[in-house]
DSSP file (Angstrom, degrees, kcal/mol; ACC not computed):
  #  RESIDUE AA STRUCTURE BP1 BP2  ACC     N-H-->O    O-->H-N    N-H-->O    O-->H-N    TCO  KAPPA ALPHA  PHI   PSI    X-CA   Y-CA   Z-CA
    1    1 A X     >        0   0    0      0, 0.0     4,-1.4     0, 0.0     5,-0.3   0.000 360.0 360.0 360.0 -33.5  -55.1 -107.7  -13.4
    2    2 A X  H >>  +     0   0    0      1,-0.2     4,-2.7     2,-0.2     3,-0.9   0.981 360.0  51.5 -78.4 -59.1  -54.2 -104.1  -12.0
    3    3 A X  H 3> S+     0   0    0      1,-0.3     4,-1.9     2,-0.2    -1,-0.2   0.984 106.5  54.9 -59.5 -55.1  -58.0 -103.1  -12.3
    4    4 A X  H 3> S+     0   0    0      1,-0.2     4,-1.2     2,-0.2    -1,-0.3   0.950 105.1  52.0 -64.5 -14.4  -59.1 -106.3  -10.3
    5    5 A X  H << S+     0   0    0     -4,-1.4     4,-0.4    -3,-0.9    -2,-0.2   0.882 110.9  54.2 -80.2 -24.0  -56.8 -105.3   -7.5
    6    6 A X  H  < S+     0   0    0     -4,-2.7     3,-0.4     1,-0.3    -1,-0.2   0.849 103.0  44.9  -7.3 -72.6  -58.5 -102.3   -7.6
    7    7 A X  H  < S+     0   0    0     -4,-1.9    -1,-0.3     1,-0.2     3,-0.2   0.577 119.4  44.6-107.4 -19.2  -62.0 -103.0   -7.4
    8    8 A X  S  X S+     0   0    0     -4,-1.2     4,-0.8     1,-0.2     5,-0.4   0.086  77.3 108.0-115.3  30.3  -61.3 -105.7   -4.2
    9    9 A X  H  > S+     0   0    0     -4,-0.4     4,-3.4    -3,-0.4     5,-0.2   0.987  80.5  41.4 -54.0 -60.0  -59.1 -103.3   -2.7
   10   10 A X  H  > S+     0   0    0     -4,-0.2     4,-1.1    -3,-0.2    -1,-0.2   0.734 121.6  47.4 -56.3  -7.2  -62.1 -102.6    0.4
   11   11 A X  H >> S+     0   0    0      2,-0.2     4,-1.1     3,-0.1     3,-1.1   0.774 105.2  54.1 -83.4 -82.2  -62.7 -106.6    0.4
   12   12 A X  H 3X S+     0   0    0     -4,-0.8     4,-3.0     1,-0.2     5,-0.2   0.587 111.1  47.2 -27.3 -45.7  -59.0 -107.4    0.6
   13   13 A X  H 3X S+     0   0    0     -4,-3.4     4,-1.9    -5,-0.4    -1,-0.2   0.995 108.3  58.9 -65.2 -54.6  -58.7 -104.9    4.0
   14   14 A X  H <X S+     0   0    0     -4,-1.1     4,-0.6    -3,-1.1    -1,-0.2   0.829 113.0  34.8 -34.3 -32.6  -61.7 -106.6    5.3
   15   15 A X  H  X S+     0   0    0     -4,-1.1     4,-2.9     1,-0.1     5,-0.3   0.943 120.4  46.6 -83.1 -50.8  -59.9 -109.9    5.1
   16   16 A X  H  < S+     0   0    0     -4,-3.0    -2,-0.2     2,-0.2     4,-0.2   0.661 119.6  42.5 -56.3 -23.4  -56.6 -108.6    6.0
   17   17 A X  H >X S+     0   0    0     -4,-1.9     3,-1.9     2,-0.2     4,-0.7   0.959 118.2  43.2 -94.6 -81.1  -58.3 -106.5    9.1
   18   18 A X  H >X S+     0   0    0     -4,-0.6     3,-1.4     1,-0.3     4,-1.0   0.752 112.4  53.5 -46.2 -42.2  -60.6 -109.2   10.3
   19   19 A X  H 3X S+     0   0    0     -4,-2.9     4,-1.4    81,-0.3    -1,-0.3   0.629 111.8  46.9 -65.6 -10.7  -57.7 -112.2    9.9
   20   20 A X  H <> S+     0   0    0     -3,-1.9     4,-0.6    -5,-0.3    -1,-0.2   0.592 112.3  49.2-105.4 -23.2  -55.3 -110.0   12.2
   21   21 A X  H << S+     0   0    0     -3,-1.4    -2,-0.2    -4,-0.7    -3,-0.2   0.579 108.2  55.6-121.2 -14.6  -58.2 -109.6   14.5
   22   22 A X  H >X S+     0   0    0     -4,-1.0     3,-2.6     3,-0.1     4,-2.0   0.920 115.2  40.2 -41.9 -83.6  -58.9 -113.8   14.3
   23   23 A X  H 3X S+     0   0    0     -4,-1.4     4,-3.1     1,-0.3    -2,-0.2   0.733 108.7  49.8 -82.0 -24.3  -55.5 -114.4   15.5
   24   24 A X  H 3< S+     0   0    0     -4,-0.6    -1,-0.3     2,-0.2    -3,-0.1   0.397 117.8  48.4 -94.1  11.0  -54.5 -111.9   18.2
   25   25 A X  H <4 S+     0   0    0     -3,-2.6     3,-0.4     2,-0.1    -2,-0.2   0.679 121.8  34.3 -83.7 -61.2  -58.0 -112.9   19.9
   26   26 A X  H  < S+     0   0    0     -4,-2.0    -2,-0.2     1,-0.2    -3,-0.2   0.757 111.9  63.1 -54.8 -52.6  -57.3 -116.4   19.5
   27   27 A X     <  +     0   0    0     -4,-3.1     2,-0.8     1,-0.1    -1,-0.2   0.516  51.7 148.9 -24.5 -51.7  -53.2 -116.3   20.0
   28   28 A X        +     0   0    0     -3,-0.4     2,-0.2     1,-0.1    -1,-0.1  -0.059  31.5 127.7 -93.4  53.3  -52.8 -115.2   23.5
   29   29 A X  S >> S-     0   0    0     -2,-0.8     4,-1.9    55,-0.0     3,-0.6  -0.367  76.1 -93.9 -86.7 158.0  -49.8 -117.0   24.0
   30   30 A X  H >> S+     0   0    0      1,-0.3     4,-3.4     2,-0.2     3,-0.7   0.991 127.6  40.3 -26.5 -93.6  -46.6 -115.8   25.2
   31   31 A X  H 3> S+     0   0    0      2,-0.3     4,-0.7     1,-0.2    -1,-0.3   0.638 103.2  71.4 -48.6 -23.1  -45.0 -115.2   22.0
   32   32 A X  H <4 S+     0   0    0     -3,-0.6     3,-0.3     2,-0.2    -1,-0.2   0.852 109.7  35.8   3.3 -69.4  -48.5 -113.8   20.8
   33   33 A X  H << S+     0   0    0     -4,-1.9     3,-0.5    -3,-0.7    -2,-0.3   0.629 119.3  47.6-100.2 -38.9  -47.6 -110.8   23.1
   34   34 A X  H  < S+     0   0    0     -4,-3.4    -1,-0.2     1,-0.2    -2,-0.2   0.784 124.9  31.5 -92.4  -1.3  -43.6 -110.6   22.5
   35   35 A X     <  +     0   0    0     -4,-0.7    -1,-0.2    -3,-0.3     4,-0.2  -0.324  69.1 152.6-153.7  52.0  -43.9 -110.8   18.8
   36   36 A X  S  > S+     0   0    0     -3,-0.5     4,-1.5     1,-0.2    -1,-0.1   0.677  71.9  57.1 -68.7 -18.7  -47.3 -109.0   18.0
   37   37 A X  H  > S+     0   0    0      2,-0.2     4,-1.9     3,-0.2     3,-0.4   0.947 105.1  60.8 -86.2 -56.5  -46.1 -107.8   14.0
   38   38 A X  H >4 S+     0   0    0      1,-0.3     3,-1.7     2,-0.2     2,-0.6   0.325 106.8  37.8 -47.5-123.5  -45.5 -111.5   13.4
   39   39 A X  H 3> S+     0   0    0      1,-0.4     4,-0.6     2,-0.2     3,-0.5  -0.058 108.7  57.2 -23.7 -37.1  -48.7 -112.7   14.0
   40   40 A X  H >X S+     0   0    0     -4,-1.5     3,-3.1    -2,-0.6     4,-1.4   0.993 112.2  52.7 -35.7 -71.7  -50.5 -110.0   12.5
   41   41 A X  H <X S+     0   0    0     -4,-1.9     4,-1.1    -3,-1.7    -2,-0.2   0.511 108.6  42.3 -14.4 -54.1  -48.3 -111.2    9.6
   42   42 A X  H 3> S+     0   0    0     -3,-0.5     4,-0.6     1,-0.2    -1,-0.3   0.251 109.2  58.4-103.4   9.9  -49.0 -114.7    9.4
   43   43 A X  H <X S+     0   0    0     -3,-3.1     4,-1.6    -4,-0.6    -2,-0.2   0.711 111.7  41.7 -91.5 -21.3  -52.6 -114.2    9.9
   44   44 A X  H  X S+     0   0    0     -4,-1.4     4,-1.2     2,-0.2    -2,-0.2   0.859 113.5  54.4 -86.9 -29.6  -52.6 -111.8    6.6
   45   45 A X  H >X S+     0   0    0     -4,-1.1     4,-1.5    -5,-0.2     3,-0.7   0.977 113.7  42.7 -53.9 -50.7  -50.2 -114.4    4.8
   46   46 A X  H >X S+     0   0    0     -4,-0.6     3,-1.5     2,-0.2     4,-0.8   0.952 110.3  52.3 -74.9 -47.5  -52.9 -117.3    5.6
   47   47 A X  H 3X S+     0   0    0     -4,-1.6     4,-0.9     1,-0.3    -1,-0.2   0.786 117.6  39.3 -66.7 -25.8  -56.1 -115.4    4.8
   48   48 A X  H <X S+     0   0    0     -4,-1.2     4,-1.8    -3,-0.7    -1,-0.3   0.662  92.2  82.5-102.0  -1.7  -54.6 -114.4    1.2
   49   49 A X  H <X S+     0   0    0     -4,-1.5     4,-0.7    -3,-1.5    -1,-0.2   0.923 100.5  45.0 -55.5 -29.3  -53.0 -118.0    0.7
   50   50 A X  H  X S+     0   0    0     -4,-0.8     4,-0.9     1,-0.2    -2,-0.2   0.906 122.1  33.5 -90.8 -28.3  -56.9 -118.6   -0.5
   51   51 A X  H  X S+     0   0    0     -4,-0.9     4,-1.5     2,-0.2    -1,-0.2   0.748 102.6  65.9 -94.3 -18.2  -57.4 -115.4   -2.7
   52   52 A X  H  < S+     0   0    0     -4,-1.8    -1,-0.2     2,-0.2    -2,-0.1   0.820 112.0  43.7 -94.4 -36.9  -54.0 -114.7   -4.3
   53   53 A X  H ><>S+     0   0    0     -4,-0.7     3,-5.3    -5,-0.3     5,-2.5   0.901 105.8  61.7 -54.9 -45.2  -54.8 -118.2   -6.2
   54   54 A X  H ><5S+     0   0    0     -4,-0.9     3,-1.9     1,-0.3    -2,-0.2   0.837  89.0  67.3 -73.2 -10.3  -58.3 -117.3   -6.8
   55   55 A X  T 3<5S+     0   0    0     -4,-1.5    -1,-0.3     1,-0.2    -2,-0.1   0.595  99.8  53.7 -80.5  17.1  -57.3 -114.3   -9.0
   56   56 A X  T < 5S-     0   0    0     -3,-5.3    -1,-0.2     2,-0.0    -2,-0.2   0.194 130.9 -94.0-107.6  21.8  -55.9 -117.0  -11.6
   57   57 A X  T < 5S+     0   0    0     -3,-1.9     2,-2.0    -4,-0.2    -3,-0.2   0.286  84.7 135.6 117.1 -35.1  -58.9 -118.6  -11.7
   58   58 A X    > < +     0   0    0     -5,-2.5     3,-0.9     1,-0.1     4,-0.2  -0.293  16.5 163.1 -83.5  77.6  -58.3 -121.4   -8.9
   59   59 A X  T 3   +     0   0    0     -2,-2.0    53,-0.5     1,-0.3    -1,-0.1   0.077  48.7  85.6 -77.5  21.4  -61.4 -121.4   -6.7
   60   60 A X  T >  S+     0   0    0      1,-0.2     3,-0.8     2,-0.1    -1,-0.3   0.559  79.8  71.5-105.2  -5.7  -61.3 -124.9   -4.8
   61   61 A X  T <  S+     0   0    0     -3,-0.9    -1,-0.2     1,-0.2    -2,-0.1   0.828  93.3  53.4 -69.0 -34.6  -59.2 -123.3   -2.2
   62   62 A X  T 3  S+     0   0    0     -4,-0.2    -1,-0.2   -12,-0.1    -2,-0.1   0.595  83.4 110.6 -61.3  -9.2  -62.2 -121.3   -1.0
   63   63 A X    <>  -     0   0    0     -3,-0.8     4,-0.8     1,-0.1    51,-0.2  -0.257  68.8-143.3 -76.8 148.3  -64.2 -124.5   -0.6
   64   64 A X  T  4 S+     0   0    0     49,-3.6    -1,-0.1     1,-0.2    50,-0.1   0.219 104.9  70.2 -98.5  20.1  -64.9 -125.3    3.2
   65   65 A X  T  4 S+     0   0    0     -5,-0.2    -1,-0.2    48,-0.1     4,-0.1   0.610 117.8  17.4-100.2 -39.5  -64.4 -129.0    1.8
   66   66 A X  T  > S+     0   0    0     -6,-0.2     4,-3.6     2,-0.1    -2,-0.2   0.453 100.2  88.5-122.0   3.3  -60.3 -128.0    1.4
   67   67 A X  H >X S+     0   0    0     -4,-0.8     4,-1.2     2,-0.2     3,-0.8   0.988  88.4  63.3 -55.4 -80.4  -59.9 -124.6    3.8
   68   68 A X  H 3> S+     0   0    0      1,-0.3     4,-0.6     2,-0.2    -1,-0.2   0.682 107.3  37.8 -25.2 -45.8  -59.1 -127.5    6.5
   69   69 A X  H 3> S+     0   0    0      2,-0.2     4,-1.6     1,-0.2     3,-0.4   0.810 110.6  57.2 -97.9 -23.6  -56.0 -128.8    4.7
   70   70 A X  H << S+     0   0    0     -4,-3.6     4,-0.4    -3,-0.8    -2,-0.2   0.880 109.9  44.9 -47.2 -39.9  -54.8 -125.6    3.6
   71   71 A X  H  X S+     0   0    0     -4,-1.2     4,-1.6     2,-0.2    -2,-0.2   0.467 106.0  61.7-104.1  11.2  -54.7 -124.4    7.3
   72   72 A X  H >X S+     0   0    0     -4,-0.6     4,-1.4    -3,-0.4     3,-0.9   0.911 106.1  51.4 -75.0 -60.9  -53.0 -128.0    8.4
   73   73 A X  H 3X S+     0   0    0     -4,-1.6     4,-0.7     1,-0.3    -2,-0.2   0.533 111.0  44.6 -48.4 -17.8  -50.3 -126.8    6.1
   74   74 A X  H 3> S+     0   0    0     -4,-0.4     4,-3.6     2,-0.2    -1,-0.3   0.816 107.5  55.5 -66.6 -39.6  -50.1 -123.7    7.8
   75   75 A X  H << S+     0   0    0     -4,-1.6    -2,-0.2    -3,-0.9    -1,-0.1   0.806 114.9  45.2 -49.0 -31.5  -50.3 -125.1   11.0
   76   76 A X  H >< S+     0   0    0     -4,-1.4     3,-1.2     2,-0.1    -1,-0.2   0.774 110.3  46.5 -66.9 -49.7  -47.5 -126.8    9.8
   77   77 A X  H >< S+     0   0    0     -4,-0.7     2,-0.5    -5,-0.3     3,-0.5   0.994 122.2  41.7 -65.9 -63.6  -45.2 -124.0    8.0
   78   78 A X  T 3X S+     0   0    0     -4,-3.6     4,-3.1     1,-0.3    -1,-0.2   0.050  74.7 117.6 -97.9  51.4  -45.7 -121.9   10.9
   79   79 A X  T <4 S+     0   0    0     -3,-1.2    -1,-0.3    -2,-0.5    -2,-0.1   0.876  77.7  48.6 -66.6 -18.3  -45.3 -124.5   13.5
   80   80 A X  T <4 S+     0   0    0     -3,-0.5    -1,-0.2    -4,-0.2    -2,-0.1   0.873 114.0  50.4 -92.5 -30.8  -41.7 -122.6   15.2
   81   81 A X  T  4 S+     0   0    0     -4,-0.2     2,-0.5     2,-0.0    -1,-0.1   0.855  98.3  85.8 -94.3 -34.7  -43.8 -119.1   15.3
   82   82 A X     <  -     0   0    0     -4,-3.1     7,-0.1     1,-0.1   -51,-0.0  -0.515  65.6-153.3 -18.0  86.3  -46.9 -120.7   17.0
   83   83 A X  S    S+     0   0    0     -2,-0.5     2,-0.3   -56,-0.2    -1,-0.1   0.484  70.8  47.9 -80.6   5.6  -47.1 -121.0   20.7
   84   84 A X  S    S-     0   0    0      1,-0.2     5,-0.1     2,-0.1   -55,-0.0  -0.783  92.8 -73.4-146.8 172.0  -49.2 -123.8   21.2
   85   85 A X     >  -     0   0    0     -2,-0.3     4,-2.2     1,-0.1    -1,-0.2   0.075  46.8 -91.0 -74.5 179.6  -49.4 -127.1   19.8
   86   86 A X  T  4 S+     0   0    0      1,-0.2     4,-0.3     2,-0.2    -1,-0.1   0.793 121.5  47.4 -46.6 -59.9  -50.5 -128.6   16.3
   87   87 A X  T >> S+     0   0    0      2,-0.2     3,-2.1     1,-0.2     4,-1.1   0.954 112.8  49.9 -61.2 -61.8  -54.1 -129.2   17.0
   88   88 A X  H >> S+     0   0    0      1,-0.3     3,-1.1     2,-0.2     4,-0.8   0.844 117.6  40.0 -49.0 -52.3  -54.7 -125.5   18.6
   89   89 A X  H 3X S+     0   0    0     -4,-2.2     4,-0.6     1,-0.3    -1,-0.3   0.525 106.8  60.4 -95.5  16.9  -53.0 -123.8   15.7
   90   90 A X  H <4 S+     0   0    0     -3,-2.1     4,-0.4    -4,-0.3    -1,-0.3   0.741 109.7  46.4 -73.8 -39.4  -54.6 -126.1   13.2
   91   91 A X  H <X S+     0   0    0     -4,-1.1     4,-1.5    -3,-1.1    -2,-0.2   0.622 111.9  54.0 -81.4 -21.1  -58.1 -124.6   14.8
   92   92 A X  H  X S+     0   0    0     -4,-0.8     4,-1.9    -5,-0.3    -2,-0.1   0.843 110.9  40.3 -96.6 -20.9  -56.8 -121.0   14.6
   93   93 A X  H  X S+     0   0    0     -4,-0.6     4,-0.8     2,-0.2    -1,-0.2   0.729 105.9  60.1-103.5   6.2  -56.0 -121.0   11.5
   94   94 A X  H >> S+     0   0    0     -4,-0.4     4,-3.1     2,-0.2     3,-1.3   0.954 111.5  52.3 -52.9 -86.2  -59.2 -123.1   10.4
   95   95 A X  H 3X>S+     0   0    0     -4,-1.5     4,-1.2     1,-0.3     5,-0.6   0.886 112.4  42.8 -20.1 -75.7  -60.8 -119.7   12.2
   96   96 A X  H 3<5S+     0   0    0     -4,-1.9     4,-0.3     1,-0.3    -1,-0.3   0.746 111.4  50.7 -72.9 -33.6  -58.8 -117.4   10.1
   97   97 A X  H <<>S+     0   0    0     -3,-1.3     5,-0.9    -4,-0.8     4,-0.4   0.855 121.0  33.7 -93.9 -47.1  -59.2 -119.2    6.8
   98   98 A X  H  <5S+     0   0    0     -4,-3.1    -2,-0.2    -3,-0.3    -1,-0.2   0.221 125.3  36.4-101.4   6.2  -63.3 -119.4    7.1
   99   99 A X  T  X>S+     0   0    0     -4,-1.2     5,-1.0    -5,-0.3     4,-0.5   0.547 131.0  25.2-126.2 -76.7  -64.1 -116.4    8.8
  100  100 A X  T  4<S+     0   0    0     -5,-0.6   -81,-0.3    -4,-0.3    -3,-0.2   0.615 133.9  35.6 -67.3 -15.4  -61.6 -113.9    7.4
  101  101 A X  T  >5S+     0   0    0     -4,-0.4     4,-1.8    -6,-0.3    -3,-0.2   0.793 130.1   8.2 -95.1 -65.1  -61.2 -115.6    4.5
  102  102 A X  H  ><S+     0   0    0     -5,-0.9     4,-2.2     1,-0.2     5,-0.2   0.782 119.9  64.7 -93.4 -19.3  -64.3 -117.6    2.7
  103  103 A X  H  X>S+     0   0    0     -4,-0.5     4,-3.2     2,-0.2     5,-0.7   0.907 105.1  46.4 -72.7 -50.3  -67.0 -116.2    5.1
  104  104 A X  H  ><S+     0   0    0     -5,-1.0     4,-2.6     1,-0.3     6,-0.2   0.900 109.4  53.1 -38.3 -80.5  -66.2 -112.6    3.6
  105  105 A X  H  X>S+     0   0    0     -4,-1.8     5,-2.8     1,-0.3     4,-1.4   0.776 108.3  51.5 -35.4 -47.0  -66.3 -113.8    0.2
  106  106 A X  H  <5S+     0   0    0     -4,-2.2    18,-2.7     1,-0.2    -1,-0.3   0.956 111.6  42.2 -63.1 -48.7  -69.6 -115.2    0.9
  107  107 A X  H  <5S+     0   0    0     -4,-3.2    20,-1.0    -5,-0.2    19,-0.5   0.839 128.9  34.4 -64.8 -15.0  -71.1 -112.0    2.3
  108  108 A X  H  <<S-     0   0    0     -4,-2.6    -2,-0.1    -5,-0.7    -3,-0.1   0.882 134.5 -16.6 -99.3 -69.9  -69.1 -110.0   -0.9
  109  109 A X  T  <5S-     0   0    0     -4,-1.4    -3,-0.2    15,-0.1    -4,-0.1   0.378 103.2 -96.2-143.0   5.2  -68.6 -111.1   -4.1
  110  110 A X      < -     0   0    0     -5,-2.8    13,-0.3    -6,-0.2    -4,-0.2   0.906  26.0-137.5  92.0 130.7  -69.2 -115.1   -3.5
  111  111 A X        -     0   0    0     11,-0.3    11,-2.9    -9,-0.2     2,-0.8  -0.499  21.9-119.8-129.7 152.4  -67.3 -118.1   -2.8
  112  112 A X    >   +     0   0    0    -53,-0.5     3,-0.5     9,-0.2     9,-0.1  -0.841  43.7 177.4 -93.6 102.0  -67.5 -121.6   -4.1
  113  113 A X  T 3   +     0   0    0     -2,-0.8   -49,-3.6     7,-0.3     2,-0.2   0.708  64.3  37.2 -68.6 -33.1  -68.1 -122.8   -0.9
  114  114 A X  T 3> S-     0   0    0      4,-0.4     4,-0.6     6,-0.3     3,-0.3  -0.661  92.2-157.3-140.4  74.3  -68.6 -126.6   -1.3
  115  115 A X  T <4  +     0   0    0     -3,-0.5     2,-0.8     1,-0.3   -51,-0.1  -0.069  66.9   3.6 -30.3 154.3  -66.0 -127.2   -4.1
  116  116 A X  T  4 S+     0   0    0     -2,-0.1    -1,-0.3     1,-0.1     3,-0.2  -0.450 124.5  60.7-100.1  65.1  -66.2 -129.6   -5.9
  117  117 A X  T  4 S+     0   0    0     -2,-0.8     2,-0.3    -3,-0.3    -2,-0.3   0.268 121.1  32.8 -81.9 -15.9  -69.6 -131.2   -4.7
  118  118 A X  S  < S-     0   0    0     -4,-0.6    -4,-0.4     2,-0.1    -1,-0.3  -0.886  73.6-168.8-167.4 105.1  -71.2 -127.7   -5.8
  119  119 A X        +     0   0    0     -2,-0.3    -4,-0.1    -3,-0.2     2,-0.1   0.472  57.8  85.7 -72.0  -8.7  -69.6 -126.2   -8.6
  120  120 A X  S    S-     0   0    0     -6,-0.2     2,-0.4    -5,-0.0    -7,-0.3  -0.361  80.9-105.8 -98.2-179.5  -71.2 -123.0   -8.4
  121  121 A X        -     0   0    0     -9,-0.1     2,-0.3    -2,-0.1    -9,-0.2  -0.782  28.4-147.0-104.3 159.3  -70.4 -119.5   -6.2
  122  122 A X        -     0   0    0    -11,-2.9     2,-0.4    -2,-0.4   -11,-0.3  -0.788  19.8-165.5-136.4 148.0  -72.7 -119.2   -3.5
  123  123 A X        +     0   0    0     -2,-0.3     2,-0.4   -13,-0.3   -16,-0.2  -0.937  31.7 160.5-142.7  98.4  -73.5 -115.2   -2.8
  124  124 A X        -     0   0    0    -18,-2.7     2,-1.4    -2,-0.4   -15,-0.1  -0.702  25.5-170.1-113.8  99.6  -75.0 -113.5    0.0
  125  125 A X        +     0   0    0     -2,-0.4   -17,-0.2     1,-0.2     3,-0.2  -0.436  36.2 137.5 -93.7  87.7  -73.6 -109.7   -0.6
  126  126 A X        +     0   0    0     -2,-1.4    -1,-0.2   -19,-0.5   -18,-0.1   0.071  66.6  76.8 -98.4  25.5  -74.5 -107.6    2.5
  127  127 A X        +     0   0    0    -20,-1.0     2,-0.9   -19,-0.1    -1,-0.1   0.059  60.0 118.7-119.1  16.6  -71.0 -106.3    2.0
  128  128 A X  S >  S-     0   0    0     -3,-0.2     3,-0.6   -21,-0.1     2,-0.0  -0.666  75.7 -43.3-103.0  94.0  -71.4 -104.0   -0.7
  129  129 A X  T >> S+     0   0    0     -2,-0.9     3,-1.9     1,-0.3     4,-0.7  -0.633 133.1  17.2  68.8-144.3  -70.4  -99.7   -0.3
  130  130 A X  H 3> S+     0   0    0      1,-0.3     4,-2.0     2,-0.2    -1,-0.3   0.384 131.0  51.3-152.9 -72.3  -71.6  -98.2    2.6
  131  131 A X  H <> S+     0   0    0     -3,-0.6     4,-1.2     2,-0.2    -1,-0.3   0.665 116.0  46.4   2.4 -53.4  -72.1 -101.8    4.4
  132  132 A X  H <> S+     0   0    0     -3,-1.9     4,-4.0     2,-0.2    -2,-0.2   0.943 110.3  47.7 -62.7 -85.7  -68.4 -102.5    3.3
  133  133 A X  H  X S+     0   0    0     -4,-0.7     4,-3.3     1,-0.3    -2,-0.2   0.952 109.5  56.5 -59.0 -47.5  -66.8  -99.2    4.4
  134  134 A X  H  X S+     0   0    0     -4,-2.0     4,-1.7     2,-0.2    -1,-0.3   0.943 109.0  48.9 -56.8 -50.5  -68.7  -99.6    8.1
  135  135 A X  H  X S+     0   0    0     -4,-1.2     4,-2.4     2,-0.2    -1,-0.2   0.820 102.9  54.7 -66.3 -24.9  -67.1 -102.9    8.5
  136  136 A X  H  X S+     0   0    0     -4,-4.0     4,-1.1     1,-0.2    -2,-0.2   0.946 113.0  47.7 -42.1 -60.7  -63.7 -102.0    7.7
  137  137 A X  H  X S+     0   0    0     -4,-3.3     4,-1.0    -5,-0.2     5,-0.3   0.829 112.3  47.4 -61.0 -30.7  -64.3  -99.4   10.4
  138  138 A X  H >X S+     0   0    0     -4,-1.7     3,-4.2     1,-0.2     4,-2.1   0.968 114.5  46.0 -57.5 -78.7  -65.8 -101.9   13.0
  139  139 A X  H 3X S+     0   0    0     -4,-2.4     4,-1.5     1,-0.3    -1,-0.2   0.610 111.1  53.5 -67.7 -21.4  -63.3 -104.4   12.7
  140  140 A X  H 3X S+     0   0    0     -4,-1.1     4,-2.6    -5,-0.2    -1,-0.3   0.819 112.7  38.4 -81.8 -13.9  -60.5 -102.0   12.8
  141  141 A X  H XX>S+     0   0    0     -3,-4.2     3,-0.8    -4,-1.0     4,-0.8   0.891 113.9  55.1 -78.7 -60.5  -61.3 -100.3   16.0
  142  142 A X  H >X5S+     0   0    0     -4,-2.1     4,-1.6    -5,-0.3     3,-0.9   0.742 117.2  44.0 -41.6 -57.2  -62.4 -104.0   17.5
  143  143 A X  H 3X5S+     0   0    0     -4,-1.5     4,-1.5     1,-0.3    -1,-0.3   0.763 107.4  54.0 -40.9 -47.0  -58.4 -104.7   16.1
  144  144 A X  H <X5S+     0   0    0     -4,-2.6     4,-2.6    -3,-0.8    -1,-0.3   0.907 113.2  45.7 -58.8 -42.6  -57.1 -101.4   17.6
  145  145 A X  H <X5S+     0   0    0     -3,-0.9     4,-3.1    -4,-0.8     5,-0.2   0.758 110.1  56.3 -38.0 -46.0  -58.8 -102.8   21.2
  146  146 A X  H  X<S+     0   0    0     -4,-1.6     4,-1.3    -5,-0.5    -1,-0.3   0.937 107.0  39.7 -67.1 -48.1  -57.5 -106.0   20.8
  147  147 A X  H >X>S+     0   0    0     -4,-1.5     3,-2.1     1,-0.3     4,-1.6   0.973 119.5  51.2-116.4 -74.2  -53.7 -105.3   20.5
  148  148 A X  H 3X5S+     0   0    0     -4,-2.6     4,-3.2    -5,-0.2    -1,-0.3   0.881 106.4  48.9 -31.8 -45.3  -54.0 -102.6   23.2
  149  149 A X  H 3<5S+     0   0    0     -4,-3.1    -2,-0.3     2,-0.2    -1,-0.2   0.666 115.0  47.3 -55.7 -17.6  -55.7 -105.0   25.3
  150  150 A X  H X<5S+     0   0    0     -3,-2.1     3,-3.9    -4,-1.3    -2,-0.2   0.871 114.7  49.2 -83.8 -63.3  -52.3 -107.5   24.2
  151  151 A X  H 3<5S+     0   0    0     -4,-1.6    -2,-0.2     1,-0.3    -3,-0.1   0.941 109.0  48.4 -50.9 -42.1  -49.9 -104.4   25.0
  152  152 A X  T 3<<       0   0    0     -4,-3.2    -1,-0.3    -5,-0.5    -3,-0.1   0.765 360.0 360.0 -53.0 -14.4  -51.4 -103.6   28.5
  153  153 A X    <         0   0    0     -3,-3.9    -1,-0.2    -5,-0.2    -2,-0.1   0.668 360.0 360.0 -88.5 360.0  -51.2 -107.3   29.4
């Protein structure tokens, strides 16, 4: 187990980076802006509700068939820390779940994407060493912009 967190350490910051970088584009609520370490927070809790399963094995949570009702239940859990209403943060964390979450996986190490109509993992790895480490860096600077752009406001 210790060796697989290992080897997806650079994925896992790619999700964690990119989900942080979803929601504090998306957020720009009130609370967004007074309570910016929360949201960072619950965008890295939502993006690993789908991987922290799949390292026992449980891979229908990446599927873009069940993503949608995982992130009503977020929308739901974190309805008080939200600013906006059901539907909005139903869509943002929709966003965060498939882009930071199962979109990665597809560009990395490959997600069963259409679970379980299509049992198999579905792969396009343009994400892989040198590829990898360069988006870490994009997506952190684009992060660092963003959350300056939150503080200045």
């Amino acid at each position: 187990m210790l060796e697989t967190f290992i080897t997806h350490i650079p994925s896992t910051l790619l999700h964690g980076l990119l989900a942080m970088l979803i929601m504090t584009s998306y957020f720009r609520g009130n609370n967004s802006r007074q309570y910016p370490s929360l949201f960072l927070m619950i965008s890295v809790l939502a993006v690993f509700s789908l991987d922290v399963p799949k390292l026992f094995g449980i891979v229908s949570l990446h599927s873009l068939l069940i993503a949608p009702f995982i992130a009503l239940a977020l929308a739901l859990f974190f309805k008080n820390q939200l600013p906006y209403n059901l539907f909005f943060n139903w869509v943002g964390m929709c966003l965060v779940l498939m882009i930071g979450g199962i979109l990665v996986d597809v560009w990395g190490n490959g997600a069963h994407i259409l679970y379980p109509i299509v049992r198999s993992n579905i792969s396009f790895p343009i994400l892989e060493g040198t590829a990898l480490a360069l988006s870490i860096g994009v997506v952190s600077l684009a992060l660092l912009v963003q959350l300056r752009r939150h503080d200045s406001k």
